[in-house]
C-alpha positions in Angstrom: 92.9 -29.7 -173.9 96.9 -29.6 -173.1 98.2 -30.0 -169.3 101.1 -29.2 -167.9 102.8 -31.1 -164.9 100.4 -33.0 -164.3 101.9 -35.9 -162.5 103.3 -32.7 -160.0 100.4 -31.3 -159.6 99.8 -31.2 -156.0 95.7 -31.4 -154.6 96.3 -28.4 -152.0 97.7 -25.0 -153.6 97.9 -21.8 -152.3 95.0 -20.6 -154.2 92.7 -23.9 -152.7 93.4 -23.2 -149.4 93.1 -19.4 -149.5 90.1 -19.9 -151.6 89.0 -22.1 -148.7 89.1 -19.0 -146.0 87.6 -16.9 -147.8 84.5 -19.4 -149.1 84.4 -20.2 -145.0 84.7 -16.2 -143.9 81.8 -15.4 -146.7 79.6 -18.7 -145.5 79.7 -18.5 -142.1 78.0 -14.7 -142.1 76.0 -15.7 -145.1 74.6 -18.8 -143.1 73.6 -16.9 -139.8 70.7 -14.8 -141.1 68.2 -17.3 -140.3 68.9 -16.8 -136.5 68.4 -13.0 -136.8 64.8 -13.6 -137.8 63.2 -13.5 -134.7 65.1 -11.1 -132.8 64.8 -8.4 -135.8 61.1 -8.8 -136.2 60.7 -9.0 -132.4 62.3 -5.7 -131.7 60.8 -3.7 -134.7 57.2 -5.6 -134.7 57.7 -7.0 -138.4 56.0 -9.9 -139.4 57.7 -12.5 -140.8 57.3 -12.1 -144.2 59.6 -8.7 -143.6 62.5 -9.6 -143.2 62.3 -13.0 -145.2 61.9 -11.0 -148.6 65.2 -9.2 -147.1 66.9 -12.6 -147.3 64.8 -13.6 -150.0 66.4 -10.3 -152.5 69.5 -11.2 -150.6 69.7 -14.6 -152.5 68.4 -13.8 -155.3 71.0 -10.6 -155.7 73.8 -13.8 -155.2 72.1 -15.2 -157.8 72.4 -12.0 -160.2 75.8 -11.5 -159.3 77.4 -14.9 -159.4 77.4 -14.8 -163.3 78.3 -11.0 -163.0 81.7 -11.5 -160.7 82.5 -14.4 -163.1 82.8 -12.5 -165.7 84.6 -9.7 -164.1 87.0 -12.3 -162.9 87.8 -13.7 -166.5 88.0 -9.8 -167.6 90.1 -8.3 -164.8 90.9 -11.1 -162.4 90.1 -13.4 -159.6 91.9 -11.4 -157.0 90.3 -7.8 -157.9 86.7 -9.8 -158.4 87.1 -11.1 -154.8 87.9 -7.7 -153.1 85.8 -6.1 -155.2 82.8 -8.4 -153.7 84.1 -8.6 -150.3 83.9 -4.4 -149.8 80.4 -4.3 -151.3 79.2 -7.2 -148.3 81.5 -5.2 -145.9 79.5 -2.0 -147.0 75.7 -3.9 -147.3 76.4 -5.2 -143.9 77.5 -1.6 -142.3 74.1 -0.2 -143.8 71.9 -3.1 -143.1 72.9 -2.4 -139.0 71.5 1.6 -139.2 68.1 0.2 -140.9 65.3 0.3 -139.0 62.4 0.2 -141.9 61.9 -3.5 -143.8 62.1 -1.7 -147.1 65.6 -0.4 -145.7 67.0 -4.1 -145.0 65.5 -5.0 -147.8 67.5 -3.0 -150.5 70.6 -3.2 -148.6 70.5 -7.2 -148.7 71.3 -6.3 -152.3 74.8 -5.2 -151.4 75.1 -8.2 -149.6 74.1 -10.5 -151.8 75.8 -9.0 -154.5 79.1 -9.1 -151.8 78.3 -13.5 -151.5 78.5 -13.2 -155.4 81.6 -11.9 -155.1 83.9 -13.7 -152.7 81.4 -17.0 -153.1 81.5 -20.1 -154.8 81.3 -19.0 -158.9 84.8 -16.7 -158.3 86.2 -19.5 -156.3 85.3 -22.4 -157.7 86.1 -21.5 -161.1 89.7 -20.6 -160.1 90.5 -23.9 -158.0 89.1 -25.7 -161.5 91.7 -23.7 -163.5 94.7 -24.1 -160.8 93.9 -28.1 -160.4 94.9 -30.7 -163.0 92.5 -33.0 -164.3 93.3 -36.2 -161.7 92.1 -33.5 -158.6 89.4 -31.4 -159.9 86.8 -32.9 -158.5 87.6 -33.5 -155.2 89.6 -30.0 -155.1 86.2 -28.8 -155.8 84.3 -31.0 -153.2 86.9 -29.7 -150.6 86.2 -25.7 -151.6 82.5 -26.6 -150.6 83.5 -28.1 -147.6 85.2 -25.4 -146.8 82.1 -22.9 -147.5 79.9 -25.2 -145.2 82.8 -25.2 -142.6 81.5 -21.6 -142.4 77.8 -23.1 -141.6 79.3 -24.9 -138.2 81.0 -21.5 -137.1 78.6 -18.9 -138.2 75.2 -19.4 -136.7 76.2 -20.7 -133.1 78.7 -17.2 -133.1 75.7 -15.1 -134.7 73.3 -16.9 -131.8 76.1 -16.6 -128.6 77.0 -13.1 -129.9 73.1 -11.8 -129.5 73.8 -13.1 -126.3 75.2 -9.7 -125.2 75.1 -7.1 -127.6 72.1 -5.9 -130.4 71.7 -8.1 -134.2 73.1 -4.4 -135.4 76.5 -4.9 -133.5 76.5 -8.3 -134.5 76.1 -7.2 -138.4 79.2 -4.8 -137.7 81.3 -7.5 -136.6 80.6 -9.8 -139.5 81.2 -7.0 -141.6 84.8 -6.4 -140.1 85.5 -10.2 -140.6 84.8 -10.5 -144.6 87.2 -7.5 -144.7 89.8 -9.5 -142.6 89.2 -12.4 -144.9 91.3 -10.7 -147.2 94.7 -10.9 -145.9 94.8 -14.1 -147.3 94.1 -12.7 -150.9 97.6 -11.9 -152.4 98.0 -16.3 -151.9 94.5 -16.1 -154.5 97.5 -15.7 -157.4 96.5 -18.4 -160.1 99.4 -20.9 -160.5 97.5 -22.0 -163.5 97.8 -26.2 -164.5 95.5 -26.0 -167.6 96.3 -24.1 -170.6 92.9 -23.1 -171.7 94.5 -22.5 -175.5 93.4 -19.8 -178.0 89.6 -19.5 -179.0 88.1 -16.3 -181.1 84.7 -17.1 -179.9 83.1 -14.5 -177.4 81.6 -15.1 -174.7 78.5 -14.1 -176.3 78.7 -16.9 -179.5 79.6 -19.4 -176.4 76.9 -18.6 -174.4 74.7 -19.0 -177.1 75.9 -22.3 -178.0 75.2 -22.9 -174.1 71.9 -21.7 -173.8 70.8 -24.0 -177.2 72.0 -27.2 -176.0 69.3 -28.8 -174.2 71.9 -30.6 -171.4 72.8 -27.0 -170.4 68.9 -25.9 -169.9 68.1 -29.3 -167.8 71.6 -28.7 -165.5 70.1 -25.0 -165.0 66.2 -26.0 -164.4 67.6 -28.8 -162.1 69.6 -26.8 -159.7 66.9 -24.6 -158.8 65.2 -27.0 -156.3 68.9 -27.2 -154.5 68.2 -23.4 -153.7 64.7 -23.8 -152.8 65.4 -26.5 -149.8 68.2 -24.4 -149.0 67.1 -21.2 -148.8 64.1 -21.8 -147.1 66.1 -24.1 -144.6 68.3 -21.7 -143.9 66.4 -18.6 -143.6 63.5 -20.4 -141.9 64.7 -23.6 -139.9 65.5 -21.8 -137.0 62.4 -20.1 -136.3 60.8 -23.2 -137.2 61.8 -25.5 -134.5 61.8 -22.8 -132.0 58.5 -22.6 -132.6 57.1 -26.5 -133.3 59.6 -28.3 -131.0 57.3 -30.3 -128.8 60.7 -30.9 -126.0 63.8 -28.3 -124.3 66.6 -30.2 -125.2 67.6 -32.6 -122.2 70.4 -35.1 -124.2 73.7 -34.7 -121.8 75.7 -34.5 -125.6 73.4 -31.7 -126.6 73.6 -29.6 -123.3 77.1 -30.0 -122.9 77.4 -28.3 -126.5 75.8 -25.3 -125.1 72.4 -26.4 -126.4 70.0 -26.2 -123.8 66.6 -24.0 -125.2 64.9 -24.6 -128.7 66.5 -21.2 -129.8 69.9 -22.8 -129.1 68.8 -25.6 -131.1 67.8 -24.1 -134.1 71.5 -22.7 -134.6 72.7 -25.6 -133.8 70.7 -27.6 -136.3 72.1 -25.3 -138.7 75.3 -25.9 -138.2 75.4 -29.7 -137.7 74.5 -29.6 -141.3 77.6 -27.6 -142.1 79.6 -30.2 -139.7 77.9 -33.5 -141.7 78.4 -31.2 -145.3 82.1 -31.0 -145.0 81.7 -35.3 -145.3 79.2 -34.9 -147.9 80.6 -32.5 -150.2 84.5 -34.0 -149.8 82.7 -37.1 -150.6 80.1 -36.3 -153.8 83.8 -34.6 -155.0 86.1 -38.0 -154.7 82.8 -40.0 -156.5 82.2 -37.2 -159.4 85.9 -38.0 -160.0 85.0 -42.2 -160.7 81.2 -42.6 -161.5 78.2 -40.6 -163.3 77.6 -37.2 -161.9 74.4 -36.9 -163.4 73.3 -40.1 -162.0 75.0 -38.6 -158.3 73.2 -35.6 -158.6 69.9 -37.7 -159.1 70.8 -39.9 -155.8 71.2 -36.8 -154.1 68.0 -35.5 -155.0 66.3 -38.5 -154.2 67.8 -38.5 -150.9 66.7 -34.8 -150.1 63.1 -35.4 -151.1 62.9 -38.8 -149.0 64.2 -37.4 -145.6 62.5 -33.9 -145.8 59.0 -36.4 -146.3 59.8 -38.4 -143.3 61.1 -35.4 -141.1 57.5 -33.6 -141.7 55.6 -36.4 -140.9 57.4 -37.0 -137.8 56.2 -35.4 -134.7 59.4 -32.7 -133.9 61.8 -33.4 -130.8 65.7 -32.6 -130.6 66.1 -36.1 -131.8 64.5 -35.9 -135.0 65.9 -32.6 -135.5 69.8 -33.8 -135.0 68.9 -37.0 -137.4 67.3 -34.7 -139.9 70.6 -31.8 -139.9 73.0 -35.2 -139.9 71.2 -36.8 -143.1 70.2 -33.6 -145.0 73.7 -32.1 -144.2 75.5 -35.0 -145.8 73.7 -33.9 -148.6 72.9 -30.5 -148.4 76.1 -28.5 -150.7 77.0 -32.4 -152.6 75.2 -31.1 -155.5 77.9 -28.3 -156.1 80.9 -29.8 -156.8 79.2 -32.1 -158.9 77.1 -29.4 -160.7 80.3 -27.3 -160.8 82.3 -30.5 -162.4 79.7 -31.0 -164.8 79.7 -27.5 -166.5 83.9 -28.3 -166.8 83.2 -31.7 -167.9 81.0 -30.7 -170.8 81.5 -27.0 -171.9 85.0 -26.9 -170.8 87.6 -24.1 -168.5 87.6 -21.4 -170.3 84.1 -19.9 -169.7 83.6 -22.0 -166.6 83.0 -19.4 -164.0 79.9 -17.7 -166.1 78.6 -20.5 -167.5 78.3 -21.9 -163.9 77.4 -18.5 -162.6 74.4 -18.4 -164.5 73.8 -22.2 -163.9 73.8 -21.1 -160.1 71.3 -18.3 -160.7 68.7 -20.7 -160.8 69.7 -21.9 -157.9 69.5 -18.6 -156.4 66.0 -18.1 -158.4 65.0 -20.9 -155.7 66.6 -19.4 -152.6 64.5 -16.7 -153.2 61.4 -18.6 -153.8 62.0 -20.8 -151.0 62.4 -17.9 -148.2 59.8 -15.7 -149.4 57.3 -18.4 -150.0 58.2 -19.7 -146.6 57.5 -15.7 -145.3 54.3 -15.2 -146.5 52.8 -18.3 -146.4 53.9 -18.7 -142.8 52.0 -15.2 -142.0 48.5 -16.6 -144.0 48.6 -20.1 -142.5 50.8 -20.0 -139.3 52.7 -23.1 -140.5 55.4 -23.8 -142.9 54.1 -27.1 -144.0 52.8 -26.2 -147.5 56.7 -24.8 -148.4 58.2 -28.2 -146.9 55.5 -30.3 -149.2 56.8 -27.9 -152.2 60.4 -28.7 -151.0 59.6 -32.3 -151.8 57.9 -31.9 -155.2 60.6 -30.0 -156.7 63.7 -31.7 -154.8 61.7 -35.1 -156.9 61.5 -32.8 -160.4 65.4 -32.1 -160.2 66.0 -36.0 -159.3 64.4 -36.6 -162.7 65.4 -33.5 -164.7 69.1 -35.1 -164.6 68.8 -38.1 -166.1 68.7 -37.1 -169.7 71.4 -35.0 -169.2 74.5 -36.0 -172.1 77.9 -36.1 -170.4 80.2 -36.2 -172.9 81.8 -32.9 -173.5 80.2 -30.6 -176.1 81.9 -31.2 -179.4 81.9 -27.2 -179.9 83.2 -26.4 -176.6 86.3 -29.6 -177.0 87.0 -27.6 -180.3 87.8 -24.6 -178.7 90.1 -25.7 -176.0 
């Protein structure tokens, strides 16, 4: 692999930071649904398995897509992919506000989540990796998840003061005028590329075959699934969930001086004091991947996930426990993606990054879904979501495992190429 300018290379480019507003514009809409839950089903008389599989087809069409917009990316570029991808959320957005019909909200979550795909992290990501030398990468890439979680802290508390005084389908419009606003800052997207990615006559098809062979590639892919599970489902579900199970109104002076003073307030709030304690996280997972193991990282962080969502269910539920459990599960909540992110560049090089991480990421997605329609329809049987939160833990302790075998060193096939 050649380099050029290294030693000039500077961490924060024009196509970082840009990439950084739009990841936080794209986040913070994507990251509000979960408050929408209960006023949508309230006002139409859905039961909650409704409008979960909405979210649920939602992240799993992010999922589809990711790879998709790669590849349109490396075909036609970045800039087109991302405007491409933010019109189509503009548009799912638009069309999800006239829906009054589940089955209506439901299809039209397929724009949107096809829109994430577009202007999210596999787009992004893979064109901060190409526009940062080697010395940055990874914490160039822990600071474009920061950014996306940034969008965590602003989106939910705006979704949640916003249905303050106006209808969910107002709300939707306004997101919907924001993504498009989001891209002023495109025309700064332009690659200043650091990395010559050299010549190679294999297709994309012979490399993705290679990919799909290697055994390291199949364990990164089955491994980030659980990420997606314990995300989705605390995202689409956490909300409702301590509005619901909260044994106290929040009475902390800190917490009502923030605005927090009902257990409705506080599940927005939860939601985005992960995104606050994320930004840490995911800066920080991105400055370690740079010196130590990011298989053995990625493990840690799995380990982490599946200890404190144990202890937080076993725990009886007040504001307190809530705030500890968003701090420690926010630290850790987006840490994996820089360092899944690095890993696919580590081994199987630049080149192909953005699909071959797109696809990684749709099994992330496969879990989103899993995780927020399981958490729907098992909620509606049983009244509790404690059988998804005991599944959370099982699989958040299968990926802590899964990555330890995984090999490194870069894929002799892939280092030929570059």
């Amino acid at each position: 692999m050649n380099t050029k300018n290294i030693s000039s290379a500077k961490l924060f480019t024009p196509v970082l930071i840009s990439g950084c507003i739009i990841l936080m514009a794209s986040f913070s809409i994507r990251a509000s649904f979960g408050v929408f839950q209960i006023p949508i089903a309230d006002q139409f008389g859905w039961m909650r398995s409704e409008f979960s599989m909405a979210i649920a087809i939602q992240n799993l069409a992010w999922g589809v897509g990711q790879p998709i917009f790669a590849a349109i990316a490396e075909k036609i570029g970045d800039r087109k992919a991302i405007f491409i991808g933010a019109v189509v959320y503009a548009l799912g957005l638009i069309l999800s506000s006239f829906a009054v019909a589940p089955e209506a909200h439901q299809f039209f979550e397929i724009l949107v989540g096809f829109g994430i795909a577009g202007t999210g992290f596999g787009v992004i990501i893979a064109a901060v990796g190409r526009s940062t030398s080697d010395e940055h990468r990874s914490l160039a890439l822990g600071i474009a998840t920061a950014a996306g979680s940034s969008g965590q802290i602003i989106g939910p508390p705006l979704a949640n003061y916003l249905l303050q005084s106006m209808s969910w389908s107002t709300v939707f419009i306004i997101f919907a005028c924001s993504i498009l606003a989001a891209l002023l800052v495109l025309p700064f997207m332009r690659s200043t590329q650091i990395i010559d990615l050299g010549r190679s006559d294999e297709t994309l098809t012979e490399v993705l075959n290679k990919a799909f062979r290697d055994p390291t590639y199949c364990m990164i892919f089955l491994g980030f699934f659980s990420c997606g599970f314990q995300l989705g489902f605390l995202t689409a579900h956490f909300p409702a969930y301590i509005t619901e199970i909260c044994t106290a109104i929040p009475t902390n002076s800190i917490l009502r001086s923030l605005g927090v003073e009902s257990t409705p307030s506080l599940g927005a709030f939860s939601i985005a004091l992960i995104g606050v304690a994320n930004i840490f996280g995911a800066i920080t997972a991105g400055a370690l991947g740079k010196k130590y193991s990011k298989k053995y990282l990625l493990s840690a962080v799995y380990v982490g996930r599946t200890i404190i969502a144990a202890a937080f269910i076993m725990t009886p539920m007040t504001p307190t426990t809530v705030v500890i459990f968003s701090v420690s599960m926010g630290v850790l909540w987006l840490a994996t993606v820089p360092l899944t992110s690095g890993l696919v560049a580590q081994i199987y090089g630049l080149r192909y990054m953005g699909t071959l991480y797109g696809i990684v990421f749709l099994s992330h997605q496969m879990g989103s879904f899993l995780g927020v329609w399981l958490g729907g329809n098992l909620y509606d049987v049983y009244g509790s979501y404690d059988i998804v939160w005991w599944v959370g833990v099982g699989v958040g302790a299968f990926s802590a495992l899964i990555h330890l075998p995984v090999r490194e060193q870069p894929h002799r096939s892939f280092a030929a190429a570059e």
